[in-house]
PLY file of the C-alpha trace (Angstrom):
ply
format ascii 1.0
element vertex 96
property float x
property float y
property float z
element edge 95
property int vertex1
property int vertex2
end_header
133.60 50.33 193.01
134.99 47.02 192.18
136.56 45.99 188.68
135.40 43.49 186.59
136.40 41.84 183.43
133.90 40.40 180.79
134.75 38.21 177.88
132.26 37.63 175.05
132.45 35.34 171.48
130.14 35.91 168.73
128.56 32.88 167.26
128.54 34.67 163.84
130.68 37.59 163.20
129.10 40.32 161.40
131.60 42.41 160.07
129.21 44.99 158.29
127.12 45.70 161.59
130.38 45.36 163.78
130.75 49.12 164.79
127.28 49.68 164.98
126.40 46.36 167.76
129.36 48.27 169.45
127.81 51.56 170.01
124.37 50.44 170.73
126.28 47.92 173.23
127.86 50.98 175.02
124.68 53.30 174.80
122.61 50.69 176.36
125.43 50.50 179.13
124.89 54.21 179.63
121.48 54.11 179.92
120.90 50.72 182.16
124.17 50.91 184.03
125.14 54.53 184.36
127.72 54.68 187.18
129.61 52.05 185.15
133.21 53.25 184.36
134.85 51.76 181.08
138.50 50.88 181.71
139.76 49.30 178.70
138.35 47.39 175.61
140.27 44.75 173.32
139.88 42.56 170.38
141.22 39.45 171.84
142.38 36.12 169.64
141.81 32.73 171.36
138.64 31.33 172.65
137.21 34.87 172.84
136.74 37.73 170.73
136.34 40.87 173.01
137.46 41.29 176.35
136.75 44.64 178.90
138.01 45.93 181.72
135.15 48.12 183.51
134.58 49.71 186.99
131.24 48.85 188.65
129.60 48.91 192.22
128.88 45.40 192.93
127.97 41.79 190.55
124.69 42.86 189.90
125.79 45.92 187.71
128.39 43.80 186.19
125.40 41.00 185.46
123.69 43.63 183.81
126.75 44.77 181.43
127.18 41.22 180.55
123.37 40.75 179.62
123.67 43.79 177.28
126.25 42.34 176.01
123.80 39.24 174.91
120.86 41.38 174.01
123.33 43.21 171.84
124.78 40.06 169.68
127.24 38.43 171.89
126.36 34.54 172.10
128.75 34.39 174.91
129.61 36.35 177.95
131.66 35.80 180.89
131.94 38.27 183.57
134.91 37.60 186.35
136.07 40.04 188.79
139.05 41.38 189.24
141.69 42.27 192.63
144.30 44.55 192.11
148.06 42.95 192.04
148.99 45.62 194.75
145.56 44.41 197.20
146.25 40.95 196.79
149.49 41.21 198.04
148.08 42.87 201.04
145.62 39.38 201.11
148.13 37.59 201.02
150.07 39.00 203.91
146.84 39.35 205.89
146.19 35.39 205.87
150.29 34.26 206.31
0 1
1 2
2 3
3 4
4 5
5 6
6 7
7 8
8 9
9 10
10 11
11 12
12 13
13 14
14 15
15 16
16 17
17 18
18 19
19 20
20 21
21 22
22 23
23 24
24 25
25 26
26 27
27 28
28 29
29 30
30 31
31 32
32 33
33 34
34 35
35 36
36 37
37 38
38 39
39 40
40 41
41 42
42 43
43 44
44 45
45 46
46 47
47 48
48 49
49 50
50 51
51 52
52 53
53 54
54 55
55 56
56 57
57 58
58 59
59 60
60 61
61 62
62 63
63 64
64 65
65 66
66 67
67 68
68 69
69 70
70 71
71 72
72 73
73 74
74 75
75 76
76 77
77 78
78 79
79 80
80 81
81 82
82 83
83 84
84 85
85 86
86 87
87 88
88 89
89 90
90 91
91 92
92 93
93 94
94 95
């Protein structure tokens, strides 16, 4: 499994239907993307509003995650992935 982080920004913030985008977010996750292992979830300030920190087997999983994230309200996502401090290190020595 490889990690992945995924930012998102709402054009319009809808703070009534907030919790509720949220769950059907994470219970179309569970239903698309199963083997998908949440790590962490924040409310971020700065150019984003939400960032997460989730487990998946390879960038087409995490594509999917970040196009639920779109079909779910999110009128931006960006998904990056992510190498462990301690295995890029090991990189680094590998290529010195």
């Amino acid at each position: 499994m490889s990690i992945f982080i995924l930012v998102t920004k709402f054009k319009q913030f809808d703070f009534a239907s907030r919790k509720k985008q949220g769950q059907e977010f994470l219970k179309l996750v569970k239903e698309k993307v199963p083997t998908v292992k949440w790590i962490a979830h924040y409310a971020i300030l700065g150019p984003y509003d939400f960032l997460d920190i989730f487990e998946a087997k390879d960038e087409i999983e995490a594509a999917k995650v970040s196009l639920l994230s779109r079909s779910t309200g999110a009128s931006f996502a960006e998904s990056w992935t992510a190498i462990s401090y301690p295995e890029f290190l090991t990189l680094v020595e590998e290529i010195k």
